[in-house]
Every structure is written in structure tokens, then in C-alpha cells.
C-alpha positions as CSV (number, residue, x, y, z in Angstrom):
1,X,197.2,280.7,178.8
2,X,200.4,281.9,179.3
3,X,203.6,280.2,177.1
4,X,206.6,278.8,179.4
5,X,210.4,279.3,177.8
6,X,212.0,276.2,177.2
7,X,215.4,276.5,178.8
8,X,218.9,275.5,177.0
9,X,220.1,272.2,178.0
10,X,223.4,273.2,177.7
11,X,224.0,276.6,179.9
12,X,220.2,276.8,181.0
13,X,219.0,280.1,179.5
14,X,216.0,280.8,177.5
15,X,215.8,279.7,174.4
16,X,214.5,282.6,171.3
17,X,210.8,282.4,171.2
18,X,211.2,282.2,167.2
19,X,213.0,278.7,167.4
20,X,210.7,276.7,169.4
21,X,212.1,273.1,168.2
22,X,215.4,274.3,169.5
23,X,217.2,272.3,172.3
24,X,219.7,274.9,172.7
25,X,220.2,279.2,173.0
26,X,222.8,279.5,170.6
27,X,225.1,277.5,167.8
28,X,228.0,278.0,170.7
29,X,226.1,275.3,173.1
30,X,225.0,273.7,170.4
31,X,228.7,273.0,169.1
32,X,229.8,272.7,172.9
33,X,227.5,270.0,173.4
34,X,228.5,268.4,170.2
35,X,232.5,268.4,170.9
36,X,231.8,267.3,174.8
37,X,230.6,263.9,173.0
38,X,233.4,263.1,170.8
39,X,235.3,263.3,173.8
40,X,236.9,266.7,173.0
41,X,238.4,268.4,176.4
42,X,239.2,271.7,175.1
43,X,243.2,270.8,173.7
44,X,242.0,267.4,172.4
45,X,240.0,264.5,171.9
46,X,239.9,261.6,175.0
47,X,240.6,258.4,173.1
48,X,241.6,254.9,173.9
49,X,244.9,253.6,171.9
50,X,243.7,250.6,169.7
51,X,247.0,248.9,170.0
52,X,248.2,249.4,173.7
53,X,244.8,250.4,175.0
54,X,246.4,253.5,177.0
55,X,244.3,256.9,177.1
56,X,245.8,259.5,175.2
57,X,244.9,263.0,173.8
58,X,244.3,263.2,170.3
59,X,244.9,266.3,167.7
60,X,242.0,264.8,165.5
61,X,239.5,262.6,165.4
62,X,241.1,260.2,163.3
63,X,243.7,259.7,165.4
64,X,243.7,255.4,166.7
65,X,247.4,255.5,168.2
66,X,249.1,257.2,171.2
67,X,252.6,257.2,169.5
68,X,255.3,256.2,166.6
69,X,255.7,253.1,168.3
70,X,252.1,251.8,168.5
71,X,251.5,252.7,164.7
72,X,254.4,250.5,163.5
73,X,253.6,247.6,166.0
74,X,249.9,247.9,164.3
75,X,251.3,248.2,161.2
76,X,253.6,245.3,161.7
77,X,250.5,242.6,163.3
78,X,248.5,243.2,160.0
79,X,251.6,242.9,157.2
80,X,251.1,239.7,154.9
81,X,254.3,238.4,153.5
82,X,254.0,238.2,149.7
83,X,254.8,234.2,148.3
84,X,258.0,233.8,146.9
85,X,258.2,233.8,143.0
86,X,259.6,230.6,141.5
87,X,263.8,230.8,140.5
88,X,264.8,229.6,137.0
89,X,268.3,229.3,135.9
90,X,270.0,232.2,134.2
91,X,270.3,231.4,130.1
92,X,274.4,232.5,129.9
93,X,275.9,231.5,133.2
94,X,272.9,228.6,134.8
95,X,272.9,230.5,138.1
96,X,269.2,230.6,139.9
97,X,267.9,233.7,140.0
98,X,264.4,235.1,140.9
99,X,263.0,237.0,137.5
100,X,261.1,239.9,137.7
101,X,259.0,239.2,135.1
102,X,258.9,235.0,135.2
103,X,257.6,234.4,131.0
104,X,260.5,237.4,129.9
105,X,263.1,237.2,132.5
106,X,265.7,235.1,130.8
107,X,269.3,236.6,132.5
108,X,269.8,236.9,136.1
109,X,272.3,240.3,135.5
110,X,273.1,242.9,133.1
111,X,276.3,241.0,132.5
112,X,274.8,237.9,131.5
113,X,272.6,240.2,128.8
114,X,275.5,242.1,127.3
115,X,277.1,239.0,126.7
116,X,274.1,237.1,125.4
117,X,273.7,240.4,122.8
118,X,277.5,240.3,122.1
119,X,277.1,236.4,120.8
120,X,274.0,237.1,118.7
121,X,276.2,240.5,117.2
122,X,279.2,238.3,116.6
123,X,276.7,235.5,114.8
124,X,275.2,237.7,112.6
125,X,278.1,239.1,111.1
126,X,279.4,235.3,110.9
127,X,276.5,234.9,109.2
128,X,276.4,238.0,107.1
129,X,280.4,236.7,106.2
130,X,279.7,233.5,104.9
131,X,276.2,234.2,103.2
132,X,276.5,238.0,101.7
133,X,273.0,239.6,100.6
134,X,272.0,238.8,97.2
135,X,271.6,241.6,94.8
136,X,267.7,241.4,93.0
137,X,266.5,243.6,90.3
138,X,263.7,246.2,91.1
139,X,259.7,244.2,89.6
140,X,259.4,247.7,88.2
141,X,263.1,249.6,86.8
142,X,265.2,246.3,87.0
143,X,267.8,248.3,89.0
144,X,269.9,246.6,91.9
145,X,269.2,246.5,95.3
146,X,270.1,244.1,98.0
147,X,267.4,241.0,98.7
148,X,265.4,241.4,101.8
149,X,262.3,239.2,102.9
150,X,260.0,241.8,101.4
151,X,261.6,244.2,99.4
152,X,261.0,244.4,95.8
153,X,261.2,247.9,94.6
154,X,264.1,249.9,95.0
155,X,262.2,253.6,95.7
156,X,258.9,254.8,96.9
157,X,257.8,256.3,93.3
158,X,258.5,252.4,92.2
159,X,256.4,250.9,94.9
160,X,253.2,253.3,94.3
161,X,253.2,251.4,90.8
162,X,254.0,248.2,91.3
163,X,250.8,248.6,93.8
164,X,249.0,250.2,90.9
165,X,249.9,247.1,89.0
166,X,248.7,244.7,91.7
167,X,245.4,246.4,92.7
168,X,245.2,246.4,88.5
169,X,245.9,242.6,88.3
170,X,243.3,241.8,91.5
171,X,240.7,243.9,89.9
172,X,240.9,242.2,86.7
173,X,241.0,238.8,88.1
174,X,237.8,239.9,90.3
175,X,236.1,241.3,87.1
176,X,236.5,237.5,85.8
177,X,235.3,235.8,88.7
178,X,232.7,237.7,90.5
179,X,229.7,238.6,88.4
180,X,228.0,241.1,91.0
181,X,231.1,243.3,90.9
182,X,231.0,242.9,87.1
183,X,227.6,245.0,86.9
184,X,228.4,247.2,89.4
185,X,231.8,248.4,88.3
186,X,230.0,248.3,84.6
187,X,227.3,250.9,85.9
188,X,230.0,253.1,88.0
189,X,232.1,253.5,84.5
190,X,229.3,254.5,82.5
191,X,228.5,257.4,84.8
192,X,231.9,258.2,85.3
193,X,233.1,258.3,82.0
194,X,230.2,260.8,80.7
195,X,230.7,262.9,83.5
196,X,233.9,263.5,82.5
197,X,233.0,263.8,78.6
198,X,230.2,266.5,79.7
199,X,233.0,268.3,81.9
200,X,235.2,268.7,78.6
201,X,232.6,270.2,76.4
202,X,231.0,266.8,74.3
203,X,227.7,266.3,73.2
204,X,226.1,264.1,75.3
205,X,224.8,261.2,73.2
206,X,221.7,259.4,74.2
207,X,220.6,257.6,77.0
208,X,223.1,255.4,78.7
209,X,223.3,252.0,78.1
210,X,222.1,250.6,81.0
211,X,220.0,254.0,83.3
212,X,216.8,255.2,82.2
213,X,218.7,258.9,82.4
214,X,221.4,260.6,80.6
215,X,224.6,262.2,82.7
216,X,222.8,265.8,82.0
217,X,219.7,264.8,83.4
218,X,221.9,264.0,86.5
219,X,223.6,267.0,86.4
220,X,220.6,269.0,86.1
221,X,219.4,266.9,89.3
222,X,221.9,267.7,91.2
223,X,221.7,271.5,90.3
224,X,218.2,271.4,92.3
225,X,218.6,269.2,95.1
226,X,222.3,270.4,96.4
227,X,223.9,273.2,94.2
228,X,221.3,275.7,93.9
229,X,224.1,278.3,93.4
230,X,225.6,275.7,90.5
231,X,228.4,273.0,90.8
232,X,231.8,273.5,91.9
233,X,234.5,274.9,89.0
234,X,236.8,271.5,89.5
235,X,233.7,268.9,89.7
236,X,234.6,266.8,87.0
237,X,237.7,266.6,89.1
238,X,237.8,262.5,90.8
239,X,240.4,263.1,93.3
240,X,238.8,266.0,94.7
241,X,234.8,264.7,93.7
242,X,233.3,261.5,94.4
243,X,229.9,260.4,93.5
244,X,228.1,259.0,96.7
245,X,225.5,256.4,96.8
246,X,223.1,257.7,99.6
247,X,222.7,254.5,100.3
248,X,225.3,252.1,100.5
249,X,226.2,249.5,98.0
250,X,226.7,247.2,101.1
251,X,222.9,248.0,102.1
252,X,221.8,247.4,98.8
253,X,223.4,244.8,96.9
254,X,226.1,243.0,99.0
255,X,223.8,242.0,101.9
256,X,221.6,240.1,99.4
257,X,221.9,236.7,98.2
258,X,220.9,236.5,94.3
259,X,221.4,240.6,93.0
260,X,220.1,241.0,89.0
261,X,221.1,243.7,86.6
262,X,217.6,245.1,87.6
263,X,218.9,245.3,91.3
264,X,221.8,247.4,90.2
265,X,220.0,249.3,87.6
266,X,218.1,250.3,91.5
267,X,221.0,251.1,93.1
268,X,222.3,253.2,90.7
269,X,219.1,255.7,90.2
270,X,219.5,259.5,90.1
271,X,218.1,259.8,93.7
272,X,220.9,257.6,95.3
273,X,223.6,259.7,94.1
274,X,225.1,262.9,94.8
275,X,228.2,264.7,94.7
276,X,230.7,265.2,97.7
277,X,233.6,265.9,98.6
278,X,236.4,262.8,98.2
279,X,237.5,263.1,102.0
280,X,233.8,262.9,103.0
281,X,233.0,260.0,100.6
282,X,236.1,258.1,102.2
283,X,235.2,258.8,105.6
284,X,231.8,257.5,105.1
285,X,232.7,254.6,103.8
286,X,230.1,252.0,103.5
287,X,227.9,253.8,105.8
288,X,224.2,254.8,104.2
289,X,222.0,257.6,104.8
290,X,222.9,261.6,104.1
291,X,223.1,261.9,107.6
292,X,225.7,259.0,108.2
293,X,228.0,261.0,111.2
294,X,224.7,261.4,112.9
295,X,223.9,257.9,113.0
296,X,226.9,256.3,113.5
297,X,227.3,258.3,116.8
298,X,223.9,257.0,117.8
């Protein structure tokens, strides 16, 4: 049985054995055939004008308009005037005005604002006249310095302790009052203070008084878990070493209702704490778990 060629529909000629599903010879017709539907004539594209309805020949095929004129009479039938804003009357001179901004508009010129800035200039040194600052004493040095609303120290070396003072006075007050903070600041002490005895060459002496291990023991713990090439020179250091609860004292204690001794006795065991950096220990936070970045980004 002998094959017939299928012909192009386009120019007629045979279409290449090897594409039999084509309906045309080449990608030429195929393109021809294409443009000769979107109304393309060879210089343009045959279109209607959706405003004047007038047949034109367009560049594109985007094109909707035969001229300028056509586009801006469009443009014009489909523009929505915008509702006038409410006018208020100008604070200095009363006149109506429409504000820009109708809750912070308050003057309908520059003028009227200069003016209104002159008067409140002119009242505060009126004011400043007849009722000259008062001269306090600094909480900390007693010397002079003129009475603000919040000002009571006269220099920034002056301010860091008179907030040394404060967070003393609050801590003290909290120590009274709160009986969980109590233990736990109790406990933290203990550990601190026979770190730092250790770090200056004493004998450590005993248990202490409320772990069930001494601050070598910890030491020693430490040694194997973390520093297996031994602790830093400057560890007994606290601004530069913090010891780290692994997990949190807000896991552990604050999140409870009733906490015991025996609770912070818990949270104070040799395999909750570590020793890191002071920056890391601040970043962290109350965040638990040695892995803490990693789970708060998930």
C-alpha cells in the first residue's frame, strides 16, 4: 500500500515524511498562517478602534486606539472624580482650608505656622522669665545642676551608680518579699562565691551547704564534658564567664506553682550547668536546651 503526502495547508507542498502530525512544510507557513489570524497585513495589524470604532493599522497587538485623541477621550469616559475632603478652619487666622492630612493639618499656610511657632517661642521664654529653673543637687555627688522632669544625676559615671544603687535596693526588697527568688539567688551565690575562692588558690572546704557536690567536683565535670583541652585562663572571670542553666530557670521553677528547696536543689545539679561565654549566656536568655539558636529558629 502505497503512503500519500499530506500537502501544506498554507502554500500546498509536501509536507517532510518525518513530521506526519504536521499541518504545515515549514515554521515560515506555520508563522504566516499564524500572523494572517491576528489580522497582521505585512506593515500591521487590522484592528477596530474601541473608542471611535474606525479601522486602523496597528504597530502591536496591544494597540486599542487609532490616535492621541481617541486615547484621551477613553481615558476621559472612565476618570472617577475623587470626593472632596471636608475644610476646617485654620487655628491662627480661622480661614477654611482643605488639610492634607485632616487629624494633623491644623494651619492652612506656612505663614499661619511660623507665626503659631513664633508665639509658642515667645511663651516659653515668658515662661522661662518669670519661673527660672531650679538648681537640685546630684542623689549621688550633691553637686548642682539645673531641675528637669527626670534628671537626677549630674554625669553618666553618676547615673551608672545611682542605678547600681536602685537595682541594689529592688533586689533587697525582692529578697524580702519573694521566697522562690530567696533560694534561688541563695544557691547561685554559693556556687559563685567558691568558684571564685577555687580560682584564687583556697582550699576547698567541704560540701556546699545546700548541693550534694563540691565546686571541684564541678570543675572537674566540666573538664570532661566541654574542656577536654582544660578551662579557659580568665574563667573565674564573671563578666567574661557565666554559668548557664541548660535548662532554664523559667522551665524549671518559674512555670510551677508551689517550687521547694528540693526543686531548686534540682535545678541547680551538676548536669544543668556549664560554662559559656557572657555574650552567649545573655543572648540566650531564658531559652533552655544546649542547642537553643536551633530551636528558637524552628
Amino acid at each position: 500500500m502505497v503512503s500519500m503526502a499530506k500537502c501544506c495547508k498554507h502554500c500546498g507542498s509536501a509536507v517532510p515524511p518525518k513530521h506526519t502530525r504536521s499541518l504545515y512544510c515549514s515554521d515560515e507557513c506555520r508563522r504566516a498562517v499564524r500572523l494572517a489570524r491576528q489580522g497582521y497585513t505585512g506593515c500591521g495589524y487590522e484592528k477596530e478602534c474601541s473608542q471611535c470604532g474606525k479601522q486602523f493599522t496597528a504597530r502591536t497587538k496591544v494597540d486599542k486606539w487609532c490616535s492621541n485623541e481617541c486615547m484621551n477621550a477613553n481615558r476621559r469616559s472612565r476618570y472617577v472624580p475623587k470626593e472632596a475632603k471636608p475644610q476646617k478652619p485654620c487655628e491662627v487666622c480661622g480661614e477654611l482650608f482643605t488639610p492634607r492630612w485632616a487629624d494633623r493639618s491644623k494651619y492652612c499656610s506656612k505663614k499661619c505656622s511660623r507665626m503659631r511657632e513664633n508665639e509658642n517661642r515667645d511663651y516659653k521664654k515668658e515662661y522661662r522669665k518669670h519661673n527660672p529653673q531650679q538648681e537640685v543637687g546630684c542623689v549621688v555627688c550633691g553637686k548642682a545642676i539645673l531641675k528637669t522632669n527626670s534628671q537626677k544625676t549630674c554625669s553618666l559615671k553618676c547615673r551608672k551608680v545611682n542605678n547600681r544603687s536602685n537595682q541594689r535596693k529592688w533586689k533587697k526588697a525582692k529578697l524580702s518579699e519573694d521566697m522562690v527568688f530567696y533560694m534561688v539567688e541563695k544557691v547561685r551565690k554559693r556556687i559563685s562565691h567558691n568558684k571564685l575562692r577555687i580560682s584564687k588558690g583556697a582550699i576547698p572546704r567541704g560540701a556546699m551547704r545546700h548541693l550534694n557536690y563540691t565546686i571541684q567536683d564541678l570543675l572537674d565535670y566540666w573538664i570532661a564534658t566541654d574542656w577536654p583541652n582544660g578551662l579557659p585562663e580568665d574563667w573565674h572571670d564573671g563578666k567574661k564567664w557565666h554559668i548557664d542553666h541548660i535548662n532554664s530557670t523559667y522551665d524549671e521553677l518559674l512555670s510551677k506553682e508551689d517550687i521547694t528547696m528540693e526543686d531548686v536543689i534540682h535545678h541547680n545539679r551538676m548536669e544543668n550547668l556549664r560554662l559559656v561565654p557572657a555574650l552567649e549566656n545573655m543572648q540566650k536568655g531564658r531559652k533552655s536546651g544546649v542547642d537553643w539558636r536551633v530551636a528558637n529558629e524552628g
